[in-house]
C-alpha positions in Angstrom: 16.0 15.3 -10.2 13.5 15.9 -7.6 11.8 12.5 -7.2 8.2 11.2 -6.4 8.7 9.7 -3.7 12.0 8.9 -1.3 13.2 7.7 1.4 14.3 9.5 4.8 17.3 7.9 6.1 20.0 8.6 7.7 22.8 8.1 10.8 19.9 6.9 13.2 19.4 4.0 10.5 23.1 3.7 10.3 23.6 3.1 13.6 20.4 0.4 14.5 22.4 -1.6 11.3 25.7 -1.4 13.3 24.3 -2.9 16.3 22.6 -5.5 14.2 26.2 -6.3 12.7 28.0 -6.1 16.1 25.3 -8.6 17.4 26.5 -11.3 14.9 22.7 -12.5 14.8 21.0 -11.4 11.2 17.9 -13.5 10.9 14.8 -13.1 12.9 15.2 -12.8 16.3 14.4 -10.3 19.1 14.7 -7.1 16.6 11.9 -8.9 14.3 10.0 -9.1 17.7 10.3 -5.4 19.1 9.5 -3.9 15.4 6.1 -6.3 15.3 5.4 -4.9 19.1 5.8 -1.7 18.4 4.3 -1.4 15.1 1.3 -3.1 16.5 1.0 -0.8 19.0 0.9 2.3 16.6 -2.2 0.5 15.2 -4.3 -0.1 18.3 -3.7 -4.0 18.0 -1.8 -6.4 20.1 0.3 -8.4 17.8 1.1 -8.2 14.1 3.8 -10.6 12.0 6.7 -9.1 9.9 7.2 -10.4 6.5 9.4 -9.9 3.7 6.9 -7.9 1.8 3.5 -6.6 1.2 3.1 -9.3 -1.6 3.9 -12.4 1.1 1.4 -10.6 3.7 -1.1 -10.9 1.1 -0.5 -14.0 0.0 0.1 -15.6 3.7 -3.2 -13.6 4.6 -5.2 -15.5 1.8 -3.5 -19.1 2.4 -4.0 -18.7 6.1 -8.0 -17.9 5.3 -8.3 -21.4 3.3 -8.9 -19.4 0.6 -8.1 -22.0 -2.9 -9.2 -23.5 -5.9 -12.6 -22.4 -6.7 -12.7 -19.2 -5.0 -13.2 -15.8 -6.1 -11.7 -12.9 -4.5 -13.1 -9.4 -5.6 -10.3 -7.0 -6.5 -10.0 -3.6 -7.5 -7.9 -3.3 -11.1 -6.8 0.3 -10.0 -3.8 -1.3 -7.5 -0.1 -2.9 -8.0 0.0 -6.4 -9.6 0.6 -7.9 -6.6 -2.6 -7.5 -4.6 -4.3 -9.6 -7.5 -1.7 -11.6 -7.9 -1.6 -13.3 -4.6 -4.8 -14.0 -5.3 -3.5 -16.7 -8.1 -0.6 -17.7 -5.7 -3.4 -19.6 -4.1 -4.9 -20.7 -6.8 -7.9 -18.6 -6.8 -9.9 -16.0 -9.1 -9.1 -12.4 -8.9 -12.4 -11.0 -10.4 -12.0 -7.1 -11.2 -14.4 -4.3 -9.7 -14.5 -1.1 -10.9 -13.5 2.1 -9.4 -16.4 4.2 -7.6 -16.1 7.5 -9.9 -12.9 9.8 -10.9 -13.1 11.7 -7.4 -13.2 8.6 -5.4 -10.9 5.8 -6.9 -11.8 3.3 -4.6 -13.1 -0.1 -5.2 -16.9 0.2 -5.6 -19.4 -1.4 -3.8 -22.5 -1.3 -5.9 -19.8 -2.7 -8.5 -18.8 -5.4 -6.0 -22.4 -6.2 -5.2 -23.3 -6.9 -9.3 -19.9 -9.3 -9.5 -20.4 -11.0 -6.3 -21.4 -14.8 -7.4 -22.0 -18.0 -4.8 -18.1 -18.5 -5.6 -17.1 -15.3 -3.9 -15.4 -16.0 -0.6 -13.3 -12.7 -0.2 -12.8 -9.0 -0.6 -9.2 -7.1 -1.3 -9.8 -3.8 -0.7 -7.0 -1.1 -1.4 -6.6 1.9 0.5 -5.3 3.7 -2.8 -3.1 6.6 -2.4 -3.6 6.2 1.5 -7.6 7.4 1.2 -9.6 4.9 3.4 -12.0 3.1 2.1 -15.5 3.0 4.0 -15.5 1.0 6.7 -19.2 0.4 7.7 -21.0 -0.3 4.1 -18.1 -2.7 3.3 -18.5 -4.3 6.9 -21.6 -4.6 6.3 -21.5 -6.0 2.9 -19.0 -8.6 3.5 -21.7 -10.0 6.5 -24.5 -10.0 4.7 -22.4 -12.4 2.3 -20.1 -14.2 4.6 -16.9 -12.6 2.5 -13.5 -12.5 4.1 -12.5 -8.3 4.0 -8.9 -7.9 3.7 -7.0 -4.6 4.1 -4.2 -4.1 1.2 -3.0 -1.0 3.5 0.5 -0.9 1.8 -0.5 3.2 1.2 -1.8 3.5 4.5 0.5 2.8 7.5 0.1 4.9 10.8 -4.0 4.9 10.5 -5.4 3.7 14.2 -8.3 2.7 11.6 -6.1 0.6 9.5 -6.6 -3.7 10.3 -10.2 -2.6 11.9 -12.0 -3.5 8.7 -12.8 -7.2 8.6 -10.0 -10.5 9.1 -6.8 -8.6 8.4 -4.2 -5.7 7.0 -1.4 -5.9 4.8 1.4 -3.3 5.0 4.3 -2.8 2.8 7.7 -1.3 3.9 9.2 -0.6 0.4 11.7 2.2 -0.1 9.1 4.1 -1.5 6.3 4.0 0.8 5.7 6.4 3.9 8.2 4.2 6.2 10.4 1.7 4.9 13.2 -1.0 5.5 14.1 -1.4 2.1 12.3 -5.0 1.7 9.4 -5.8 4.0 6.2 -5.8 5.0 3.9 -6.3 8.3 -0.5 -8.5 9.1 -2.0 -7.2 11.2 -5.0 -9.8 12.2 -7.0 -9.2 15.4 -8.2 -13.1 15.6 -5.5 -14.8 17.6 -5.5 -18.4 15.8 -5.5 -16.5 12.4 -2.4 -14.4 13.5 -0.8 -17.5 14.5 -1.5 -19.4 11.8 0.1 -16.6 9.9 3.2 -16.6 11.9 3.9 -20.0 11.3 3.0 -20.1 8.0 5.8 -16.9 7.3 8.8 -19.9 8.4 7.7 -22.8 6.6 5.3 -23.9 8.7 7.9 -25.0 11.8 6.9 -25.0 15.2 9.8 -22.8 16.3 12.4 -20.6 14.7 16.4 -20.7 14.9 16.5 -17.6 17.5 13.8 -19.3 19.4 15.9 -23.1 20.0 18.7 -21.3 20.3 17.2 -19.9 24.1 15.4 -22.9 24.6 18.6 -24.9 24.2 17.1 -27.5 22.2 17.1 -28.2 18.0 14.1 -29.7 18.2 11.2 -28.4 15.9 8.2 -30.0 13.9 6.5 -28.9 10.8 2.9 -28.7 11.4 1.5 -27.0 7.9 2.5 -26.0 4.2 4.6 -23.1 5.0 6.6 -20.4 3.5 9.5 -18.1 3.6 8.4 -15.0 4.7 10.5 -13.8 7.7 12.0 -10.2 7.9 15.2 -10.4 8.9 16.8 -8.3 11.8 18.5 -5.9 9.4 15.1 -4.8 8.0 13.4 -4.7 11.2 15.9 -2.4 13.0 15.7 0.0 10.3 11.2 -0.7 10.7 12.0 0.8 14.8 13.8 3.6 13.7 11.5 4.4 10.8 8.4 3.6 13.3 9.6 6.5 15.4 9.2 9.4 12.8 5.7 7.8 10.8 3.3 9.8 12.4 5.2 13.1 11.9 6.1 12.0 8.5 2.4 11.8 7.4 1.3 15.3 8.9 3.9 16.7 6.6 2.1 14.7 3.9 -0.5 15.9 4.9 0.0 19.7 4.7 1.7 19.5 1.3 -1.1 17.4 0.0 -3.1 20.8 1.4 -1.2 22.9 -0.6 -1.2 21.1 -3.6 -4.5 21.1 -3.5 -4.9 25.2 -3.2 -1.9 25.6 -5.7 -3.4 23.2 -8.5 -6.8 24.7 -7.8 -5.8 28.3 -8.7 -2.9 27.7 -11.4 -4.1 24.7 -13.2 -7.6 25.1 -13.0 -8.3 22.6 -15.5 -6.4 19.5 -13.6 -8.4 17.7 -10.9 -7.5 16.2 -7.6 -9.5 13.0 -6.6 -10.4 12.8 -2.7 -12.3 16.2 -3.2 -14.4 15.4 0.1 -12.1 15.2 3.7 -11.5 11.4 4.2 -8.7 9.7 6.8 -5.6 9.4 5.1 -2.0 8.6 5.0 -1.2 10.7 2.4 1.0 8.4 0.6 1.0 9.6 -3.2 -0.1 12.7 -4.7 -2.5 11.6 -7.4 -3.8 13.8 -10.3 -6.1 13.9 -13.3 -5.2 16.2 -16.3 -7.5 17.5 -18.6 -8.9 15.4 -21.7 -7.0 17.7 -23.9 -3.6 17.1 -22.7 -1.6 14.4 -23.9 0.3 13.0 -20.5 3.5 12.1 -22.1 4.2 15.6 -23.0 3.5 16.4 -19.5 5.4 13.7 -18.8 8.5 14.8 -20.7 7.8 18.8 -19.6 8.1 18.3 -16.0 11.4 15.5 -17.0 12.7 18.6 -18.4 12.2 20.9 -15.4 13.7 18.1 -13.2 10.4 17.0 -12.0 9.5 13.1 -11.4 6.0 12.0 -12.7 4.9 8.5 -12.4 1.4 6.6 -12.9 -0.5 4.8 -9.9 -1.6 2.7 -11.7 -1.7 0.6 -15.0 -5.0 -1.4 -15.1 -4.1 -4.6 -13.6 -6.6 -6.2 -16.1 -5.0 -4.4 -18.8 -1.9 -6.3 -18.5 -0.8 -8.9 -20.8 -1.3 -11.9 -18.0 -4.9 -11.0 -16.7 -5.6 -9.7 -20.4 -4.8 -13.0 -21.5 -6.9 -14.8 -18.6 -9.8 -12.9 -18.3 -10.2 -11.4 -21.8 -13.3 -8.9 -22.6 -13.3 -7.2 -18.8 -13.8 -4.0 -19.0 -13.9 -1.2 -16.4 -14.9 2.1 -18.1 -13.8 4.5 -14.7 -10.9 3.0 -13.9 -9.8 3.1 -17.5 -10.1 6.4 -17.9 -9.0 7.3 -14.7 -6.1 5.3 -15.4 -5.5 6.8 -19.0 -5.6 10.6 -17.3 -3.6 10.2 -13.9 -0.6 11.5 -13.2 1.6 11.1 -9.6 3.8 14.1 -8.9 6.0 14.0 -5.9 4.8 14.1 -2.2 7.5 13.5 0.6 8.4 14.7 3.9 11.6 16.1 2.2 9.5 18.9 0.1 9.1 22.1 0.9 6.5 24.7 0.2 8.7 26.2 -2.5 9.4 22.9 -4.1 5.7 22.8 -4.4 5.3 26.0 -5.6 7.8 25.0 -8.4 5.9 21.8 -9.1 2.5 23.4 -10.1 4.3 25.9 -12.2 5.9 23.3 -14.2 2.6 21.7 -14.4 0.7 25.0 -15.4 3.6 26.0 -17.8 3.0 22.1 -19.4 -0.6 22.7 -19.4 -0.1 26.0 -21.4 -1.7 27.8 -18.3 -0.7 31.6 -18.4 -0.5 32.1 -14.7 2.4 30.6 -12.4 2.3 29.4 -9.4 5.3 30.4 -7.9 4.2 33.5 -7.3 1.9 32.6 -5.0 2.7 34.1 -1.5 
């Protein structure tokens, strides 16, 4: 089964996970410390915090920002559960924006402006399928209002752009994203005190960790604030410096099969769109697709199943879903419904080859009842 999305790894891996054995220290310790340096430094910043996921950098992001009872945090619905999700972890209102248009599913801002209310004290925005979001007009929104802007880069690692946007990023490291350590995740926060504040909060709020009074010879610690636990382990994070090594050659392969995707679909399934029409920085982390009105997806679906061929759907409205139906009952986002209802992911990883793409947008055409195939492209 050729799958949407997997994982590179291999003896490299292997081997970082043997020293971390051999080491007999498996919580956080100087490992957790060279992964945070170095994946800072592929962003441009000078420090970042590993977590345990994309979901806990959220969350510690929020909690760290005093964000609470009585807040509202615009979200997008077109994202995993968890980026509106943390917002309810600390206790405030996720409040749903709709999608800019089909081409561009990004959260809107004109949408964003209309559900902004005196409550709003924060802004999630989700680099969806890698594709930036605009920096400047959101920068410049959240000023003019006072908002918090958060990053929920979990699609977009490796972008020097990435955790420039407004307080800070959130990355995940799941096995299916562009780098991974199986569990895991990484803020990266350019104010100082807000990083720290993060730190601490990732180990229950304790003024120093195990690895830490181990070399300062003391057991002595304090805890200064409500804190969590967040910590990536050293396990994790030597697999993260391996990883870290290949990222940015990763992505350009990304990047030239989401090229040819893009030619192939174009002249064998004419009738199928792919969004980000317009160039825009990108990680390149899903391939994203719209089929027709006339075509039922689960046939699709089941078509490509039966070539071998992986589909999946990025995403399910969040609001949608029986819990935020429930809570917030009557929203309704008309783009990102129907984008929603007509998206299909097909699979995009460095492991895929030009003729495994070829073979993908014939399956499609074939599903489609297109007459022309596309493997026979040259």
């Amino acid at each position: 089964m050729l799958l949407v999305s997997s994982p590179i790894l291999g003896e490299p891996e292997k081997a970082a996970l043997s020293k971390v054995i051999d080491s007999g220290w498996l919580t956080m310790g100087a490992r957790v410390q060279a992964f945070e340096e170095a994946f800072a430094e592929a962003h441009g910043a000078q420090d970042c915090v590993a977590v345990s996921s994309c979901t806990a950098a959220l969350h510690l992001i929020l909690h760290a920002l005093g964000i609470g009872p009585g807040d509202e945090v615009l979200v997008p619905s077109l994202t995993f559960v968890a980026t509106a999700n943390a917002v309810l972890y600390v206790g405030a209102t996720p409040v749903f924006v709709d999608i800019e248009s089909i081409d561009v599913p990004l959260m809107s801002l004109a949408e964003a402006e209309a559900r902004c209310t005196p409550r709003t004290k924060a802004v999630i925005l989700v680099h969806f399928a890698g594709y930036l979001a605009s920096r400047e007009p959101w920068q410049k929104f959240a000023r003019a209002r006072g908002l918090h802007l958060i990053e929920d880069a979990a699609h977009a690692p490796g972008l020097k752009e990435v955790g420039t946007f407004g307080a800070a990023a959130a990355f995940s490291f799941y096995g299916n994203k562009n780098m991974t350590t199986g569990e895991g995740g990484a803020v990266i926060a350019r104010d100082p005190d807000l990083r720290e504040k993060i730190r601490k909060a990732r180990g229950h709020g304790m003024t120093s960790g195990t690895h830490q009074r181990l070399n300062s010879r003391t057991p002595q610690y304090d805890v200064t604030m409500l804190g969590f636990n967040y910590r990536m382990d050293e396990m994790r994070a030597a697999i993260g410096l391996v990883q870290l090594q290949n990222l940015q050659e990763w992505n350009e392969i990304r990047r030239i099969l989401t090229v040819l995707y893009r030619r192939l679909v174009a002249n064998y399934c004419p009738t199928v769109n792919v969004p980000f029409s317009q160039p825009r920085t990108s990680a390149y982390h899903i391939m994203p697709i719209i089929l027709p009105s006339f075509a039922r997806r689960q046939d699709v679906i089941d078509e490509l199943r039966n070539q071998g061929i992986q589909t999946t759907i990025h995403y399910p409205p969040v609001h949608r879903m029986t819990l935020y139906r429930e809570r917030f009952p009557g929203t309704q986002l008309p783009l990102t419904e129907e984008f929603a209802k007509r998206e299909l992911t097909i699979p995009l990883h460095p492991q895929i080859t030009s003729s495994v793409a070829e073979a993908v947008v014939a399956a499609l055409a074939s599903s489609l009842g297109n007459g022309r195939q596309a493997g026979a492209v040259a």
